[in-house]
Backbone bond lengths (Angstrom), bond angles and torsions (degrees), N, CA, C in turn:
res aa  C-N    CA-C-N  psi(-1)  N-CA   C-N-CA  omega(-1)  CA-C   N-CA-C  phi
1 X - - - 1.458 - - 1.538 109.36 -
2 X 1.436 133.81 129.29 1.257 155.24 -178.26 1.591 94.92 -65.85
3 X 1.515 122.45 160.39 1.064 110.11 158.62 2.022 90.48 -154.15
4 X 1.255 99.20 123.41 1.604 116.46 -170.90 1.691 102.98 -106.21
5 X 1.103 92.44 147.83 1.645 105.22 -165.12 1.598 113.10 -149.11
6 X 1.358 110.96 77.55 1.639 106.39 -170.08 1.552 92.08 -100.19
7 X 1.493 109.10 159.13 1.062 136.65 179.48 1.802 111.94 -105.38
8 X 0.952 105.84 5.92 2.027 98.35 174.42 1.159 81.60 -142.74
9 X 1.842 109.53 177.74 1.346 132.91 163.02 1.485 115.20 -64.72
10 X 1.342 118.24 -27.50 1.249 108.38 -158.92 1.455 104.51 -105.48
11 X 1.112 122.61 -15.22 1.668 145.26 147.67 1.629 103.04 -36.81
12 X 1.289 110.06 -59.75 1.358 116.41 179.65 1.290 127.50 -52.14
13 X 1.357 98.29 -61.72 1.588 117.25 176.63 1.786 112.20 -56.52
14 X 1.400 98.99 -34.54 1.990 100.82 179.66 1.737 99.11 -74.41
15 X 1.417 90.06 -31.77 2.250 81.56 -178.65 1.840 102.23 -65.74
16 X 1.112 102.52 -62.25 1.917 122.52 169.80 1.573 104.47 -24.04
17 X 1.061 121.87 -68.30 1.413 122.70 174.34 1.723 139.76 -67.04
18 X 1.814 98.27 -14.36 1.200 109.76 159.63 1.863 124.83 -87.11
19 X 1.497 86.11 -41.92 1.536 110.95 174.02 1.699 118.33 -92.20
20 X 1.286 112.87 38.92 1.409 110.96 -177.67 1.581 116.70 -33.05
21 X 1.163 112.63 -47.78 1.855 118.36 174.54 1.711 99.04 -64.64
22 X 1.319 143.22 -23.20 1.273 94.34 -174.71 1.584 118.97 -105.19
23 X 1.441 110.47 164.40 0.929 155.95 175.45 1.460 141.38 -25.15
24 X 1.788 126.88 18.07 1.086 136.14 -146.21 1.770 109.50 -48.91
25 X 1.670 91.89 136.20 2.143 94.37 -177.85 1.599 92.87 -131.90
26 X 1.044 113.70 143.37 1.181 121.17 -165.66 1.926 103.38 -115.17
27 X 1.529 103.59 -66.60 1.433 119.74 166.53 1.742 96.00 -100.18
28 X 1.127 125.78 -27.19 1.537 114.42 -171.78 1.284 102.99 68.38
29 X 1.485 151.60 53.83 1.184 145.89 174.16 1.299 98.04 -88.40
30 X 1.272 125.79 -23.14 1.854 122.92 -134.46 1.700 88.20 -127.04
31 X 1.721 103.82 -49.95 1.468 81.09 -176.03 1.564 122.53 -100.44
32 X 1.584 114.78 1.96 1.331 95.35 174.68 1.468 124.20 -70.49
33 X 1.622 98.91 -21.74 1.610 100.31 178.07 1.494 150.69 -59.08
34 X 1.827 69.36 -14.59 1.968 103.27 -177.32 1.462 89.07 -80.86
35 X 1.276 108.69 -74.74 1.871 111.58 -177.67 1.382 119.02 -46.74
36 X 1.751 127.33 -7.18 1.448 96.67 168.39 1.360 112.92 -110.32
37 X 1.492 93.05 6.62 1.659 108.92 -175.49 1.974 109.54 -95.46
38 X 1.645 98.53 8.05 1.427 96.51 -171.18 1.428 128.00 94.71
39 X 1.535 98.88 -45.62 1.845 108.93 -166.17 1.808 132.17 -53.25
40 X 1.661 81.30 -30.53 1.478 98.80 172.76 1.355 115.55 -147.67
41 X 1.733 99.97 129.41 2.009 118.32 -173.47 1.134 105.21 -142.71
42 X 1.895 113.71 74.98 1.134 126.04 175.48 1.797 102.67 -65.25
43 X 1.644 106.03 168.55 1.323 108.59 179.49 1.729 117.08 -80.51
44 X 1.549 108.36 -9.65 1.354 103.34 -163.40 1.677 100.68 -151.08
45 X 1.476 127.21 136.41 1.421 119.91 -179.57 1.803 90.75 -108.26
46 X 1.175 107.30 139.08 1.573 109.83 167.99 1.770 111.12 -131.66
47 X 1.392 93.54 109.36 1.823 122.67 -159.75 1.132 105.44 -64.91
48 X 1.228 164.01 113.11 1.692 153.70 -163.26 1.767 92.76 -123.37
49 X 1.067 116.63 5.93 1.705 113.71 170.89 1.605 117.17 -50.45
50 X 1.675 110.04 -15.63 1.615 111.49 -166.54 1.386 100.86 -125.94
51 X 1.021 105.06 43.61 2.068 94.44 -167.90 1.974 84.99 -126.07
52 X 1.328 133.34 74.67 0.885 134.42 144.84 1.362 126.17 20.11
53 X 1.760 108.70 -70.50 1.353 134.76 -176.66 1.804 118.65 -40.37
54 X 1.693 93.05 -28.66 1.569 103.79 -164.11 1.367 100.52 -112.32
55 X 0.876 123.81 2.72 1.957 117.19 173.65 1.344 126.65 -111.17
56 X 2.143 103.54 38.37 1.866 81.04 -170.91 2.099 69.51 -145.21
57 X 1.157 109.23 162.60 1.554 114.15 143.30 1.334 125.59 -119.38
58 X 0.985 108.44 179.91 1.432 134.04 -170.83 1.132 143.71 -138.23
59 X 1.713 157.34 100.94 0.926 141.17 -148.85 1.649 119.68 -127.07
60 X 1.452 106.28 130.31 1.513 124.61 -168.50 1.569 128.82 -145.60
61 X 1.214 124.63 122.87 1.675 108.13 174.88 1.401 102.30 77.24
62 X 1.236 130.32 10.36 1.404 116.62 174.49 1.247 110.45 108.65
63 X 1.409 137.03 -28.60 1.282 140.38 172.44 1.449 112.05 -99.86
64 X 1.479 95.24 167.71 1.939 122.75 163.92 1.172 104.76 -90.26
65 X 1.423 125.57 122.49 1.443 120.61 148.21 1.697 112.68 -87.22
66 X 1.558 110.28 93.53 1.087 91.66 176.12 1.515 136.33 -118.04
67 X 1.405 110.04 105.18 1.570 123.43 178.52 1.556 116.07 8.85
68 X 1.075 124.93 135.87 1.607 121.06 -177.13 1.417 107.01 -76.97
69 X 1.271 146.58 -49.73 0.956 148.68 171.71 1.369 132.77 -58.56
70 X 1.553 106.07 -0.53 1.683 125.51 -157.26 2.238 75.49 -83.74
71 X 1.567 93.96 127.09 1.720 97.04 173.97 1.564 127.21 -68.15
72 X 1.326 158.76 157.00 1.374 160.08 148.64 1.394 98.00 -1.26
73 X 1.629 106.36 -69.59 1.662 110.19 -147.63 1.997 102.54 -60.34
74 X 1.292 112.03 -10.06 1.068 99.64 -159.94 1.480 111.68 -94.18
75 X 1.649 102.07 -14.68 1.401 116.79 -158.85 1.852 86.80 -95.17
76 X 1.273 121.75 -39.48 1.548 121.93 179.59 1.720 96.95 -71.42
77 X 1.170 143.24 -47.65 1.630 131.82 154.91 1.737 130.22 -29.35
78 X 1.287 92.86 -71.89 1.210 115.37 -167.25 1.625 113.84 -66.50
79 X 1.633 99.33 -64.77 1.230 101.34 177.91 1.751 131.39 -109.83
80 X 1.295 87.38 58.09 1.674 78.76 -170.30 1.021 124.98 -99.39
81 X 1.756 107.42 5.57 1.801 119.46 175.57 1.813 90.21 -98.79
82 X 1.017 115.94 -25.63 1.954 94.94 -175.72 1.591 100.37 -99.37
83 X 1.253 139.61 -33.79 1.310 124.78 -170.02 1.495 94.89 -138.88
84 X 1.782 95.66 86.84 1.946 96.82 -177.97 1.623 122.98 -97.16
85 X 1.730 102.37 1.81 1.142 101.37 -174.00 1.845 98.20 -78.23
86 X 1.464 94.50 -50.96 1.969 110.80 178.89 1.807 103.59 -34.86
87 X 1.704 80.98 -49.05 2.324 84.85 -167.65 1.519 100.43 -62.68
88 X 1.652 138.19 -38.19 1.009 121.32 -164.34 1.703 103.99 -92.32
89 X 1.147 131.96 -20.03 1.768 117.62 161.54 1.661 96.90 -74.02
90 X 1.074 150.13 -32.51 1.373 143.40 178.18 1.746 101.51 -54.11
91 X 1.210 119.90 -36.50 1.276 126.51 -166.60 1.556 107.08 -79.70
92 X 1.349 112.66 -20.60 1.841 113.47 164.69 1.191 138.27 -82.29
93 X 1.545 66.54 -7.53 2.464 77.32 -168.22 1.722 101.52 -79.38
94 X 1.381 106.39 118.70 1.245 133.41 144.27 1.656 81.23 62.79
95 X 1.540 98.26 -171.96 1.484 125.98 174.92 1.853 114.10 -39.24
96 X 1.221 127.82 169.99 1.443 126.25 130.42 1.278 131.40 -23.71
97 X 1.462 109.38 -45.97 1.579 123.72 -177.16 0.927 136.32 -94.08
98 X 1.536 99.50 -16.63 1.556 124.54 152.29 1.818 111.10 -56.79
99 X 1.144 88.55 -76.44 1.432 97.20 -176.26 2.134 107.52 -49.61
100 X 1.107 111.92 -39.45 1.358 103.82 168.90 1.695 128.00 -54.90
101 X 1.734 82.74 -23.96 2.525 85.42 172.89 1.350 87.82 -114.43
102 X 1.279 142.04 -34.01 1.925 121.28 -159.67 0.912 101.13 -75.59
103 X 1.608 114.15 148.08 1.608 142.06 151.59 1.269 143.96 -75.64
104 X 1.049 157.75 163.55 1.025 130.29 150.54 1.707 113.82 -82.64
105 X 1.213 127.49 -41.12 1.644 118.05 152.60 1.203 143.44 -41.78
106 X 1.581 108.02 -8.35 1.449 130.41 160.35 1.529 92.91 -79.51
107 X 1.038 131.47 -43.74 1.385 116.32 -137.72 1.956 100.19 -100.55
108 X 1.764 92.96 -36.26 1.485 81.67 140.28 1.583 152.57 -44.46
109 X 1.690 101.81 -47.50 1.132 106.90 -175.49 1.602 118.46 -75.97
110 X 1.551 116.04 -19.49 1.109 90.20 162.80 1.817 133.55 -99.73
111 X 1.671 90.85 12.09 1.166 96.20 159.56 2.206 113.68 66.60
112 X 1.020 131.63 23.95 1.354 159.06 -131.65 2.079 71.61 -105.56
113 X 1.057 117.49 138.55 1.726 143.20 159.09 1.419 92.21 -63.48
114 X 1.197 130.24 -45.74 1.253 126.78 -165.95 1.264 132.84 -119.73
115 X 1.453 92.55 33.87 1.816 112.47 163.45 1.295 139.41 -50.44
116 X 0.853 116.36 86.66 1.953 114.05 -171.50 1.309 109.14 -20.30
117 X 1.310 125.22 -38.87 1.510 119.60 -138.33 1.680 96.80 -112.03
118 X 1.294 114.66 -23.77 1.474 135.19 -170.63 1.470 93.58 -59.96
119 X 1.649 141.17 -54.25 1.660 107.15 -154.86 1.570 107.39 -99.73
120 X 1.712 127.80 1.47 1.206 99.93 164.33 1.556 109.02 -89.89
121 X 1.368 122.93 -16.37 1.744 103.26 151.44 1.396 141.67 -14.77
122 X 1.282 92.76 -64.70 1.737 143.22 -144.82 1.980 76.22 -92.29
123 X 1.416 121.00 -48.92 1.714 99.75 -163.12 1.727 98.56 -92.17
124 X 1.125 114.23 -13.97 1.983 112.72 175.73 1.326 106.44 -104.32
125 X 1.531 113.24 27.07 1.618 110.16 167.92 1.869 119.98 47.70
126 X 0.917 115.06 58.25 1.503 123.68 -143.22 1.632 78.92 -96.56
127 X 1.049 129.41 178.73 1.816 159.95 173.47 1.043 119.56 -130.11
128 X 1.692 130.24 124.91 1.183 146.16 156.68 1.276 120.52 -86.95
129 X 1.668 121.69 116.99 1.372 140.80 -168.51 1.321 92.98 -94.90
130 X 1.696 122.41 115.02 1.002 148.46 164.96 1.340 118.95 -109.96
131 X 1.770 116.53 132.26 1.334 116.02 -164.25 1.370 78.17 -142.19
132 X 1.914 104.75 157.62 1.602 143.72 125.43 0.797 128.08 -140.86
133 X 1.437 118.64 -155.27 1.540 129.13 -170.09 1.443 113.44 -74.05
134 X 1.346 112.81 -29.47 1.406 136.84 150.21 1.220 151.19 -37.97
135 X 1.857 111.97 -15.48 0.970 118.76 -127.23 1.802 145.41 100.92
136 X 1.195 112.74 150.02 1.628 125.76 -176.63 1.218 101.26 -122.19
137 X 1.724 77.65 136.26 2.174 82.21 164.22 1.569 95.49 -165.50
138 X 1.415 94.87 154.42 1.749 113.52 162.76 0.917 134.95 -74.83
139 X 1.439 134.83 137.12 1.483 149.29 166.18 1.429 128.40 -124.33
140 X 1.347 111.09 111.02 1.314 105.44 -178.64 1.265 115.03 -54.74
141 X 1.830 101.97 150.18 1.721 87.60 154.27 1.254 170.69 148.63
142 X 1.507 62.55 123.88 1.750 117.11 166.48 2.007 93.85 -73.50
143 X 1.067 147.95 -5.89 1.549 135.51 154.98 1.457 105.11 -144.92
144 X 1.509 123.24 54.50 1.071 131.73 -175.78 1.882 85.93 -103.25
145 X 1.643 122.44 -45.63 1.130 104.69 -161.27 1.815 91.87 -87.44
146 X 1.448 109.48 167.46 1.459 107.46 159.73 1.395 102.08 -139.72
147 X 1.356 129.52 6.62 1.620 100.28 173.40 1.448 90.56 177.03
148 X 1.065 148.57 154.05 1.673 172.58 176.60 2.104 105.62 -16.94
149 X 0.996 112.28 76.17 1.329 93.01 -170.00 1.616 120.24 96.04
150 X 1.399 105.07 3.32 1.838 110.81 176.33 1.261 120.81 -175.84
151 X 1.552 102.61 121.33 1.429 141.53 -165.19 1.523 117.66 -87.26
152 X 1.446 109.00 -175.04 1.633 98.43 -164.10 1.887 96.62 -85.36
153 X 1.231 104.22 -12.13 1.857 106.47 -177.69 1.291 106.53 -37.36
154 X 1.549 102.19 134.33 1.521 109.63 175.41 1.488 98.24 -83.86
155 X 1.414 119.02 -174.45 1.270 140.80 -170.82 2.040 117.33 -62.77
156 X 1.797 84.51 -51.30 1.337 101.93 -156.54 2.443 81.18 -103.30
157 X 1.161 123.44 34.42 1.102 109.60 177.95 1.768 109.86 -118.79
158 X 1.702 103.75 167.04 1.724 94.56 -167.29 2.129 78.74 -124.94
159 X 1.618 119.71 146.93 1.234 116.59 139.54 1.252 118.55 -55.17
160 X 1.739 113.88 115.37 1.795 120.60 164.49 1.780 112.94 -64.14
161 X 1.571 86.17 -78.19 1.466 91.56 -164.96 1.406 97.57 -134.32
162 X 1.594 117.70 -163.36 1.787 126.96 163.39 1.390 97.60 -154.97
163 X 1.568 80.59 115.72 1.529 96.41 173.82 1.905 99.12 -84.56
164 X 1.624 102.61 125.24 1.260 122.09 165.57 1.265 129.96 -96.79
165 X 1.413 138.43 116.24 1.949 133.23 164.63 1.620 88.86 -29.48
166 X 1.158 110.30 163.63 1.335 127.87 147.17 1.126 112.21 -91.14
167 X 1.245 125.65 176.97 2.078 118.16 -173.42 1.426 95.47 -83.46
168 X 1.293 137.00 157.35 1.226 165.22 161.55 1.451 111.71 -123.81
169 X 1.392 111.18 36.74 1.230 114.76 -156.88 1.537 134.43 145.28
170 X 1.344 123.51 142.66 1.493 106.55 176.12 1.035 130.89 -77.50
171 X 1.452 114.25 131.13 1.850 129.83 -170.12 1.665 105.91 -101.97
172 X 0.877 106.37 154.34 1.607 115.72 -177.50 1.397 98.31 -141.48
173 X 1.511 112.13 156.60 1.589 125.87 178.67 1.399 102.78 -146.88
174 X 1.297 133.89 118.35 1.459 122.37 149.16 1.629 106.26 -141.62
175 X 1.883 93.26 -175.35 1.776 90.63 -153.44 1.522 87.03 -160.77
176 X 1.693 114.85 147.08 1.169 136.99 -172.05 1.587 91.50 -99.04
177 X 1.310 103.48 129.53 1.689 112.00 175.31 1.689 106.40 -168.81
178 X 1.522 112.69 157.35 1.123 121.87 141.28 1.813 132.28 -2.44
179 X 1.304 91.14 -64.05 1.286 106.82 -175.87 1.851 98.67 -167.26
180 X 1.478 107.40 166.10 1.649 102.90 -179.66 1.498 120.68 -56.78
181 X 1.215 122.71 -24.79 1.556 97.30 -174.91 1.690 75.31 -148.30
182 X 1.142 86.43 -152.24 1.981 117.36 -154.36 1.311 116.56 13.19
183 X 1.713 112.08 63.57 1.301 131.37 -146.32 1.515 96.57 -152.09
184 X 1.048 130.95 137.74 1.646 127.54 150.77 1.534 108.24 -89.26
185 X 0.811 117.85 117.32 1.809 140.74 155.75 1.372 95.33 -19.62
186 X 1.455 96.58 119.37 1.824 113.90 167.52 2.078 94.00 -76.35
187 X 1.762 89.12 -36.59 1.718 89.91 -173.13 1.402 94.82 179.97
188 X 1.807 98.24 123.60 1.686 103.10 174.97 2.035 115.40 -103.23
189 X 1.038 117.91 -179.76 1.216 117.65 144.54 1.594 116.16 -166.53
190 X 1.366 95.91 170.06 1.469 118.96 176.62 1.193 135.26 -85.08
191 X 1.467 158.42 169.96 1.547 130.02 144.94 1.592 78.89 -155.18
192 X 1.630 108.31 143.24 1.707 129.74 175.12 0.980 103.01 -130.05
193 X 1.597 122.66 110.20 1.507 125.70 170.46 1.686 111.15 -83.69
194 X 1.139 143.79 136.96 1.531 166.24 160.66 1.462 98.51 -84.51
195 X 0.870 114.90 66.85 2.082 88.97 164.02 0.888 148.81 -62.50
196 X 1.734 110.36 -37.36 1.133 131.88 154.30 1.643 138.48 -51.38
197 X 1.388 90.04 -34.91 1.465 111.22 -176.73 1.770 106.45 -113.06
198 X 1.308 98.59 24.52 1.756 113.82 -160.32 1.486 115.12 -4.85
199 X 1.763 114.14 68.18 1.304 140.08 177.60 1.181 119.58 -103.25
200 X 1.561 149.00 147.07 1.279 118.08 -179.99 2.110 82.76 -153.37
201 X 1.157 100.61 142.72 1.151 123.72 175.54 1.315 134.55 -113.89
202 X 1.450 137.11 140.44 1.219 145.64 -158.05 1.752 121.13 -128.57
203 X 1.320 117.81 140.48 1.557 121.28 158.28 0.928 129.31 -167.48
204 X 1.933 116.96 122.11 1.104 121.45 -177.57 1.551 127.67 -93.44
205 X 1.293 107.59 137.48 1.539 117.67 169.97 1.324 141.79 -99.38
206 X 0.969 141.03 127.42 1.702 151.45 164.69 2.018 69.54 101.57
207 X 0.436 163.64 -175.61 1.882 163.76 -3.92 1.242 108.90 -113.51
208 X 1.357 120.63 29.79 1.652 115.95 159.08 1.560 101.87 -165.00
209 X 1.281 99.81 159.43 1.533 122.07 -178.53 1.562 94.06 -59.80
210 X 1.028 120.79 43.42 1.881 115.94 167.60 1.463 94.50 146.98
211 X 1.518 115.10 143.49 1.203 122.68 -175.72 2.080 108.47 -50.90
212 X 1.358 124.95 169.56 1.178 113.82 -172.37 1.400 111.87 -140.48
213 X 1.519 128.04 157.38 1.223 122.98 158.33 1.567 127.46 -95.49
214 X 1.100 125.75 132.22 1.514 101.88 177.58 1.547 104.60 -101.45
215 X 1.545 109.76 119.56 1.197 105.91 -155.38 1.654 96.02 -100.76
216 X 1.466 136.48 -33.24 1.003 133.02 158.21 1.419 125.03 -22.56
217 X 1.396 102.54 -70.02 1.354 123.96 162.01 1.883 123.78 -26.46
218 X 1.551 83.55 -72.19 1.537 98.47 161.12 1.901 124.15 -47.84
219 X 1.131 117.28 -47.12 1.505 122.98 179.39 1.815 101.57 -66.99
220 X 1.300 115.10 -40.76 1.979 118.98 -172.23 1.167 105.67 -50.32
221 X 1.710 104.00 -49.83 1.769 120.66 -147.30 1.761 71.70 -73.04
222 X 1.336 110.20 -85.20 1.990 99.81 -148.28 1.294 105.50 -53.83
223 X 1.159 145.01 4.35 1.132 127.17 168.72 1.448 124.28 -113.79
224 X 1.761 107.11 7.98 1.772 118.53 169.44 1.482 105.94 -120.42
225 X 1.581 136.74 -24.26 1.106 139.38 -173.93 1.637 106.86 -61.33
226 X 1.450 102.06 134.81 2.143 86.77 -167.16 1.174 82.51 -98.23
227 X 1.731 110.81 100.13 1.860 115.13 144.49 1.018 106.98 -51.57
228 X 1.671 103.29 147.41 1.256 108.35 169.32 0.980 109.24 108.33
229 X 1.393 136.76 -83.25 1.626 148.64 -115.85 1.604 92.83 -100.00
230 X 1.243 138.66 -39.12 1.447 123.88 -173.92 1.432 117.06 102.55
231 X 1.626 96.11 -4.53 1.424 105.49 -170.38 2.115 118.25 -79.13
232 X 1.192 122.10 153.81 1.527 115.79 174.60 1.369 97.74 -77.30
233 X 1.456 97.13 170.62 1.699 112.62 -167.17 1.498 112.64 -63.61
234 X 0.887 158.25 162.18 1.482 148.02 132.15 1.582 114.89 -61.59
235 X 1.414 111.23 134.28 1.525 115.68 175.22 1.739 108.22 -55.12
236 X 1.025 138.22 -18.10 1.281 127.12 -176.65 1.305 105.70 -96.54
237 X 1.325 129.80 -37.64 1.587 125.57 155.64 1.583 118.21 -21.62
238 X 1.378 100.22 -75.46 1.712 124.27 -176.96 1.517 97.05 -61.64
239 X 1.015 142.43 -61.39 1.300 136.11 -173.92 1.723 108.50 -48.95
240 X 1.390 107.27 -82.05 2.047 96.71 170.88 1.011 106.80 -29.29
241 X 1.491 137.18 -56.18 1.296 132.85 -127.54 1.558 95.50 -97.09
242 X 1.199 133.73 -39.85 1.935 119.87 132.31 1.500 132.57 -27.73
243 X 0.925 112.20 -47.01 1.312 128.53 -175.24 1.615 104.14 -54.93
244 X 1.686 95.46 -63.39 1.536 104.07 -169.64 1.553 112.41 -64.56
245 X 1.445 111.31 -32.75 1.645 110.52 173.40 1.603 111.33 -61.29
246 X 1.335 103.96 -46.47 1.907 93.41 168.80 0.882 129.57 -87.03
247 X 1.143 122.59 44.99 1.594 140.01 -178.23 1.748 116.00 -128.91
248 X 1.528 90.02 -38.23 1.620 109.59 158.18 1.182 128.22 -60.49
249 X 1.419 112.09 -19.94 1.752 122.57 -166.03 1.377 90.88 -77.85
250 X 1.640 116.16 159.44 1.671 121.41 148.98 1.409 110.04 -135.23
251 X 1.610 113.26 78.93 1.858 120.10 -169.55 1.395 89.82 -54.76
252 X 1.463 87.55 -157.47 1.628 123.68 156.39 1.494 92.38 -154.90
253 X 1.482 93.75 163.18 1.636 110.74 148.22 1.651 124.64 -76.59
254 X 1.538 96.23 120.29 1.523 97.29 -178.27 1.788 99.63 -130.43
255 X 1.674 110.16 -168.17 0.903 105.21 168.48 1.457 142.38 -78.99
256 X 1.868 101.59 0.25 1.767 127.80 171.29 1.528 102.94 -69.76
257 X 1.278 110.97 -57.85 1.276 107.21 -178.49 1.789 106.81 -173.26
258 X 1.540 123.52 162.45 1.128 131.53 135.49 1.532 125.36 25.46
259 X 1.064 139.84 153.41 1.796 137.65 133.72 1.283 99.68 -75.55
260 X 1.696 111.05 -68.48 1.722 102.62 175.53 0.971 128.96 -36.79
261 X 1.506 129.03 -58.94 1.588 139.47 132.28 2.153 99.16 29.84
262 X 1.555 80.10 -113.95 1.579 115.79 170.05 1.540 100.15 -10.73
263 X 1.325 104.23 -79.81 1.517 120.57 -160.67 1.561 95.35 -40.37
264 X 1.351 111.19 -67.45 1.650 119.80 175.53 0.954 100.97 -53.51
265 X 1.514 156.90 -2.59 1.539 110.44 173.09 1.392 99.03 -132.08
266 X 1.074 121.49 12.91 1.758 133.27 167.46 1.829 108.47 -80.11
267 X 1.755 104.40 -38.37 1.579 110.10 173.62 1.624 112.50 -51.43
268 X 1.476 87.19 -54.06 1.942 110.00 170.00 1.585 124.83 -26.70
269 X 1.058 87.79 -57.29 1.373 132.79 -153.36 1.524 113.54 -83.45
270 X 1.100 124.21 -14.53 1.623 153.52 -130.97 1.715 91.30 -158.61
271 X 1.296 124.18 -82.44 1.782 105.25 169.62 1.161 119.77 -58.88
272 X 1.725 148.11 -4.72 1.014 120.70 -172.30 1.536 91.87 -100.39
273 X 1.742 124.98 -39.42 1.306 101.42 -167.80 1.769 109.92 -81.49
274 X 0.969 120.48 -6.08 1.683 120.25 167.64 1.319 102.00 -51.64
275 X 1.382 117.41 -61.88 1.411 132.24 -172.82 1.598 104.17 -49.14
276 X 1.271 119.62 -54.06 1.559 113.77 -172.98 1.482 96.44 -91.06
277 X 1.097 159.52 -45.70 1.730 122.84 151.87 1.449 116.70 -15.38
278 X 1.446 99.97 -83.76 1.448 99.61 -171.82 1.222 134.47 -31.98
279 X 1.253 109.51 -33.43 1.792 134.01 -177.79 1.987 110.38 -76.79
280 X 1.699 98.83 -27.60 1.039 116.11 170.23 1.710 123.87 -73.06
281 X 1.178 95.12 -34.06 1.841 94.00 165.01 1.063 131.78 -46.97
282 X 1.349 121.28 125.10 1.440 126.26 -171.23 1.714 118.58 -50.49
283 X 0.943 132.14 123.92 1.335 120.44 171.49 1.663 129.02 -48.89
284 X 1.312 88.01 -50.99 1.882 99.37 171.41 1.473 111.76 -50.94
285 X 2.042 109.66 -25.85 1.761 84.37 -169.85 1.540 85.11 -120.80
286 X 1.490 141.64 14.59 1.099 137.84 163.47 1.598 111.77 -59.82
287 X 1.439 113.80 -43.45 1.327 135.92 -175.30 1.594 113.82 -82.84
């Protein structure tokens, strides 16, 4: 096995385009485990630990540009007053030490149904900065994944950055597991409140062949949630508005849990963090 080690972006992208098969690890959380476990013995590892370009963010126009390589701990530090739904699934992944090497561009790249970091993306409509030798371009995403483990990335392409909304609102993240972190998600979700734009956004994790939106869900809430008024939710609000998120899911039965499972605890899962958004709205602009 090769092991390539460029120091710029564009270093990268000339290795990327020679070495289409290999393997970019940034923290290596995701792929050393495959390689000591056997599962995966690509021909080439390509190290992005020295490429500058990818370990810092930036903020403009309302969004984070934030570097693919930039680790968990930094995004639960740094940014957890502008993008708090991202900081609080950042806050589940794996160990301390996990979160000190994982990415979220790792976690993109391997593209996993059951990515921590994948459904508050997926509910603030976030963008994936895709580069090669070829050229850069964006992908939302919301069609960044296409199927169990594989994304729209071409062959010869590297994750840049992810452009993130900033919150416009309170975001919530929680997740059915074992225990809170160093756990894979029986089933996660998202919720993005808009207040202003009284919009609210959704994404589900581990219960479909690619993270999901529940868009039903999404259309009920902004159009039953009483903007404005200052008022708490009504129990029949929160109740549909569960309902419709587990209705959106398409599990399977595995050895985490159930489809029925899922479905039931995504409904759960879906009224409690609506409920603590909602509760999270400012009073001054609830009113």
């Amino acid at each position: 096995m090769d092991f390539l080690r460029p120091s710029t972006l564009d270093e990268a992208l000339a290795m990327k385009a020679e070495f289409p098969d290999a393997v970019p690890i940034a923290g290596g959380t995701d792929v050393m485990v495959e390689l000591n476990f056997d599962v995966r013995r690509p021909p080439a590892l390509l190290d992005l630990g020295l490429v500058t370009e990818l370990s810092g963010w930036t903020r403009e126009n309302g969004h984070v540009r934030l570097g693919a390589t930039v680790p968990y701990t930094r995004i639960v530090t740094e940014l957890g007053d502008v993008l708090p739904g991202l900081a609080m699934a950042a806050r589940t992944v794996g160990s301390p030490q996990i979160r000190n090497r994982g990415t979220v561009g790792g976690n993109l790249g391997s593209a996993s149904p059951a990515g921590d970091a994948h459904p508050p993306l997926v509910a603030v409509g976030a963008d994936i900065e895709v580069a090669s030798t070829r050229g850069s371009r964006t992908v939302p995403a919301r069609e960044f994944f296409t199927a169990p483990k594989k994304s729209a990335l071409e062959p010869d392409e590297l994750i840049v950055a992810i452009q993130v909304p900033e919150a416009a609102g309170p975001q919530q993240f929680a997740k059915v597991g074992t225990r809170n972190a160093m756990v894979i998600a029986v089933c996660s979700f998202a919720v993005t409140l808009d207040v202003a734009g009284k919009g609210v956004g959704t994404g589900i994790g581990s219960a479909g062949p690619t993270p999901l939106r529940a868009l039903e869900a999404e259309r009920f809430a902004a159009a039953e949630l009483p903007w404005g008024s200052g008022e708490p939710l009504q129990e029949n609000i929160v109740r549909a508005f569960g309902e419709l998120v587990g209705a959106a899911a398409r599990p399977i039965d595995d050895v985490r849990g159930t489809a029925a499972y899922r479905r039931h605890a995504l409904s759960v899962l879906a009224r409690r963090t609506l409920g603590w958004a909602w509760r999270s709205v400012p009073q001054e602009v609830a009113k």
